[in-house]
C-alpha positions as CSV (number, residue, x, y, z in Angstrom):
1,X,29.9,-19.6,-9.3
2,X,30.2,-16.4,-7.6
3,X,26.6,-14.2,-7.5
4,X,27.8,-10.6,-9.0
5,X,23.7,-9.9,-8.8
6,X,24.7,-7.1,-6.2
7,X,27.1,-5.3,-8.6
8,X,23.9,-4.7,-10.4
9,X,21.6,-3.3,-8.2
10,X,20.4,0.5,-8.6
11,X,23.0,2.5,-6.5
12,X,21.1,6.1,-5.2
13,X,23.4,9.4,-5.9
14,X,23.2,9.9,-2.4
15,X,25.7,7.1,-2.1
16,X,28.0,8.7,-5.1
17,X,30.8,11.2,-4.9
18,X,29.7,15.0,-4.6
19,X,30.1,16.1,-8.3
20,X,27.4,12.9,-8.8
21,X,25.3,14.3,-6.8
22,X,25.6,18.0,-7.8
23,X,25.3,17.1,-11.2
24,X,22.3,15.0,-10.3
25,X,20.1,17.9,-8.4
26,X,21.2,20.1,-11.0
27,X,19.6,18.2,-13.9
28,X,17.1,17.6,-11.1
29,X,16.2,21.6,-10.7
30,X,16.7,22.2,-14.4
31,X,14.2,19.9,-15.7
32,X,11.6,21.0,-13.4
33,X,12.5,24.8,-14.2
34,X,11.8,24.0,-17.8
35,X,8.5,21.5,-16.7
36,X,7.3,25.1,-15.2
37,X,8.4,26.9,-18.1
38,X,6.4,24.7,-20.6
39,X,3.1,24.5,-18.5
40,X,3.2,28.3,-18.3
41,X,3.9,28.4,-22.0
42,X,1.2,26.5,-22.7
43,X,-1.1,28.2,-20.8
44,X,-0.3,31.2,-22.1
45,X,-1.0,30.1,-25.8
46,X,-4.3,29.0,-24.8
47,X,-5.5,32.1,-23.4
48,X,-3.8,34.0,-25.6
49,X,-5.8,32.1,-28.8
50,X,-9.3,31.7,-27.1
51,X,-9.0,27.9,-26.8
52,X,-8.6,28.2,-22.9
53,X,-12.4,29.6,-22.9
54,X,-13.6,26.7,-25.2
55,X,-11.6,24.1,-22.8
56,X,-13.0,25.4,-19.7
57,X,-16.9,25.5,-21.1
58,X,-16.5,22.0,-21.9
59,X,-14.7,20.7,-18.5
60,X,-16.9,22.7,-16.6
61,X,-19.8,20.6,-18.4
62,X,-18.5,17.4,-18.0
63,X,-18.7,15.3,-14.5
64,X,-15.4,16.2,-12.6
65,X,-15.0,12.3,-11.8
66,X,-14.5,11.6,-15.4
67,X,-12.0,14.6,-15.7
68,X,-10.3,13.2,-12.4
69,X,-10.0,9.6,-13.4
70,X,-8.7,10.5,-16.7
71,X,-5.8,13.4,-15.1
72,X,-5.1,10.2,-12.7
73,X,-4.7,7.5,-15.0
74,X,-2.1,10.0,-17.1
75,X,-0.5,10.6,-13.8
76,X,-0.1,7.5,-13.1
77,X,1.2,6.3,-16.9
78,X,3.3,9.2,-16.8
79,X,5.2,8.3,-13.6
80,X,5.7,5.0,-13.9
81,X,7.1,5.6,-17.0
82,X,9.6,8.2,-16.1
83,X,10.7,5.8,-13.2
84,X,11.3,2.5,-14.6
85,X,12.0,3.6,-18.7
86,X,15.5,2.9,-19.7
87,X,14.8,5.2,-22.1
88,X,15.7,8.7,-21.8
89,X,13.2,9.6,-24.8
90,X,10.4,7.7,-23.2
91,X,10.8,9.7,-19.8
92,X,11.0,12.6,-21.4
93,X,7.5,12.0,-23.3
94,X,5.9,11.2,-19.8
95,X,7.3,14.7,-18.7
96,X,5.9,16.4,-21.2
97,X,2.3,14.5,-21.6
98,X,1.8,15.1,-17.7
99,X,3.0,18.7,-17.9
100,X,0.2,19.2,-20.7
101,X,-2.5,17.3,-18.8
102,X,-2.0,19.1,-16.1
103,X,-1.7,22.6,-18.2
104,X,-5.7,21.1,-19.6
105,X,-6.7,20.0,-16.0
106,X,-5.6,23.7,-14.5
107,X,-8.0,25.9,-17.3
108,X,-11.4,25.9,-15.3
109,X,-10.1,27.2,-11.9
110,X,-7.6,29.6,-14.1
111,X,-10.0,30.7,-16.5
112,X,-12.7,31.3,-13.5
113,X,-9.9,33.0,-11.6
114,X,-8.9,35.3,-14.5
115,X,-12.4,36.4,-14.8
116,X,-13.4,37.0,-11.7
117,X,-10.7,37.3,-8.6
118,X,-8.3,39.6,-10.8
119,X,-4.7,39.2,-9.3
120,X,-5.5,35.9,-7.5
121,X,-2.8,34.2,-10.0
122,X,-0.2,35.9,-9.2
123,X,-0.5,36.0,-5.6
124,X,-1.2,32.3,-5.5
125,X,1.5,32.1,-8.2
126,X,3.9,34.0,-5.9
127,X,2.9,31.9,-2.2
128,X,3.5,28.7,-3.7
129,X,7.0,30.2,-5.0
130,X,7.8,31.3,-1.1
131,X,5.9,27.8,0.5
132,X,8.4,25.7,-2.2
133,X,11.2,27.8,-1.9
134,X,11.2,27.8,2.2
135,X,10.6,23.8,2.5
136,X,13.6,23.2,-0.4
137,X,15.3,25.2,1.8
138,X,14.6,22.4,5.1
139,X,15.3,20.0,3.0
140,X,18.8,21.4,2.0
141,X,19.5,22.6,5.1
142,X,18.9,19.6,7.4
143,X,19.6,16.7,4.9
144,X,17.2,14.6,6.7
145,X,15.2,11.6,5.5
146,X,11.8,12.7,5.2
147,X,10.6,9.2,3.8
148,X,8.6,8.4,6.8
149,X,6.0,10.8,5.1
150,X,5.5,8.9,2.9
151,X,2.6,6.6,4.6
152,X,1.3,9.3,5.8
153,X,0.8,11.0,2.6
154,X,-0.4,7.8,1.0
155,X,-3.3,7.6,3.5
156,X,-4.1,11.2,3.4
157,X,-4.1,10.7,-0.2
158,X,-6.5,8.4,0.1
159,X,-8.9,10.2,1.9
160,X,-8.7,13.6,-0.2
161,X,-10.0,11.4,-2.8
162,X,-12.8,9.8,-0.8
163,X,-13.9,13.3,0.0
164,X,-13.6,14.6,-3.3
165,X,-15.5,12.2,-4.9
166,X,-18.2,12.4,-2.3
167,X,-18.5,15.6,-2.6
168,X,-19.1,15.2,-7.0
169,X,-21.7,12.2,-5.9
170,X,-23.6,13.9,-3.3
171,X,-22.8,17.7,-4.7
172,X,-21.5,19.5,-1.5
173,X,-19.1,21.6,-1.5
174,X,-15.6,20.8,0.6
175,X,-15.2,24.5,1.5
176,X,-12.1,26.4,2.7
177,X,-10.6,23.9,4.9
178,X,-10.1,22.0,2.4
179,X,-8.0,24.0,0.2
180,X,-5.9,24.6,3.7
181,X,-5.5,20.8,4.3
182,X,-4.9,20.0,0.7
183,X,-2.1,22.8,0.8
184,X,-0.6,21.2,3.9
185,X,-0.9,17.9,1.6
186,X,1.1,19.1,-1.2
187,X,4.0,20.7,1.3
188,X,4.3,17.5,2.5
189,X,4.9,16.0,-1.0
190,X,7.1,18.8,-1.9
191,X,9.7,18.2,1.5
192,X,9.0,14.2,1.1
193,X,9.9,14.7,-3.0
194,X,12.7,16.9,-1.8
195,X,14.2,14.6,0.5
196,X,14.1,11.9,-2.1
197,X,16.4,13.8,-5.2
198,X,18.9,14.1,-1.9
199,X,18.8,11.0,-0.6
200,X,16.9,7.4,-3.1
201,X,16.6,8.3,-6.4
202,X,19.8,6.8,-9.3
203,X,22.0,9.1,-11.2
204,X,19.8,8.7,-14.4
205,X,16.2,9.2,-12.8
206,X,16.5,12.9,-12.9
207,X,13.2,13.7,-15.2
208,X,11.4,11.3,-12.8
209,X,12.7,13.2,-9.6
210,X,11.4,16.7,-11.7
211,X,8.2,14.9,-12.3
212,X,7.5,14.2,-9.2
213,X,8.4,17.6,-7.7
214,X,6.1,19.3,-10.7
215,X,3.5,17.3,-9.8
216,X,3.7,18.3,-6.1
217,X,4.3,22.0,-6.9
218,X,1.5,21.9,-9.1
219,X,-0.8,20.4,-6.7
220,X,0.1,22.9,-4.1
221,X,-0.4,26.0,-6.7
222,X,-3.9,24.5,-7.6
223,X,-5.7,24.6,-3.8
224,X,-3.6,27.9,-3.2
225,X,-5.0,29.4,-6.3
226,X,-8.7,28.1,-4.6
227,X,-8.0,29.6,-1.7
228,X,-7.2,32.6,-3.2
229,X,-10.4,32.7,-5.7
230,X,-12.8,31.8,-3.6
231,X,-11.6,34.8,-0.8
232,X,-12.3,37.2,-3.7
């Protein structure tokens, strides 16, 4: 009997005809336009009502380990789900659960940058706008495959996260350079997340390919936004 198993392996848009793959990076862009638009929204609201300043009190209390493990293990729920759900609800519920945890995770360093480094926002805000809009741009322009990044990124991953939770154990402070290397981390992600919507992910994974790219844009607007306060 004839194997047909290869007729029913994932096939990436890259390998589809152009209007496939238009249609795919459009949903693509789109989803993570309105990912943006819902964490701002929700950040917003919080401020707006007062529950941004409770939220903060009680983060900034509570050991940052705790608060880390618990943003990662929603992460890492999140994205697996969005990836491998054949359900279109399902991925879109991991979308919106990681956009809010993120909007939660964001209120300390917002709240302490609204109070005191007045305009850092938006100037963080508008750098990470440039610094995503300039490495879309690479990744458009020169189609390349930027997937040998991601080793790279897996073992600078790794070490971010030895160093942050060193510094929470043993209560020094990582410092500027930090915020610069964890910036240079998160462009990485941003070309490497890039490069994938162009060239490995399947016509119906675009909320996972938003995810992803959220979660690298977000990433990069948090250590720019802690460069930017902690210059003030």
């Amino acid at each position: 009997m004839e194997n047909n198993s290869t007729f029913l392996q994932p096939i990436p848009v890259a390998q589809q005809d152009v209007n496939v793959r238009s249609r795919f990076i459009m949903q693509t862009y789109n989803h993570l336009f309105g990912a943006i638009a819902l964490f701002t929204g929700i950040e917003i609201v919080l401020f707006q009502t007062g529950a941004a300043e409770r939220i903060a009190q009680v983060l900034l209390g509570v050991n940052w380990l705790f608060v880390l493990g618990g943003f990662m293990i929603v992460g890492w729920l999140a994205t697996r789900t969005a990836a491998n759900s054949m359900s279109l609800g399902a991925q879109y519920a991991a979308l919106i659960a990681f956009v809010a945890a993120e909007a939660i995770i964001f209120i300390p360093l917002l709240y302490i940058a609204n109070s005191y480094a007045p305009g850092a926002i938006q100037s963080a805000a508008g750098t990470t706008i440039l610094g995503v809009a300039g490495l879309t741009a690479v990744a458009f322009y020169t189609r390349k495959d930027f997937s040998f990044l991601r080793g790279i990124l897996m073992w600078s991953f790794v070490v971010a996260l030895v160093l942050i939770v060193a510094s929470v154990v043993f209560g020094f402070q990582l410092g500027t350079w930090f915020s610069v290397a964890m910036i240079g981390f998160a462009g990485a992600a941003v070309l490497y997340d890039t490069s994938n919507v162009l060239h490995r992910y399947e016509e119906d994974r675009y909320v996972a390919a938003s995810l992803q790219l959220f979660a690298s844009i977000a990433l990069m607007f948090y250590y720019v936004l802690m460069l930017f306060t902690s210059r003030r």
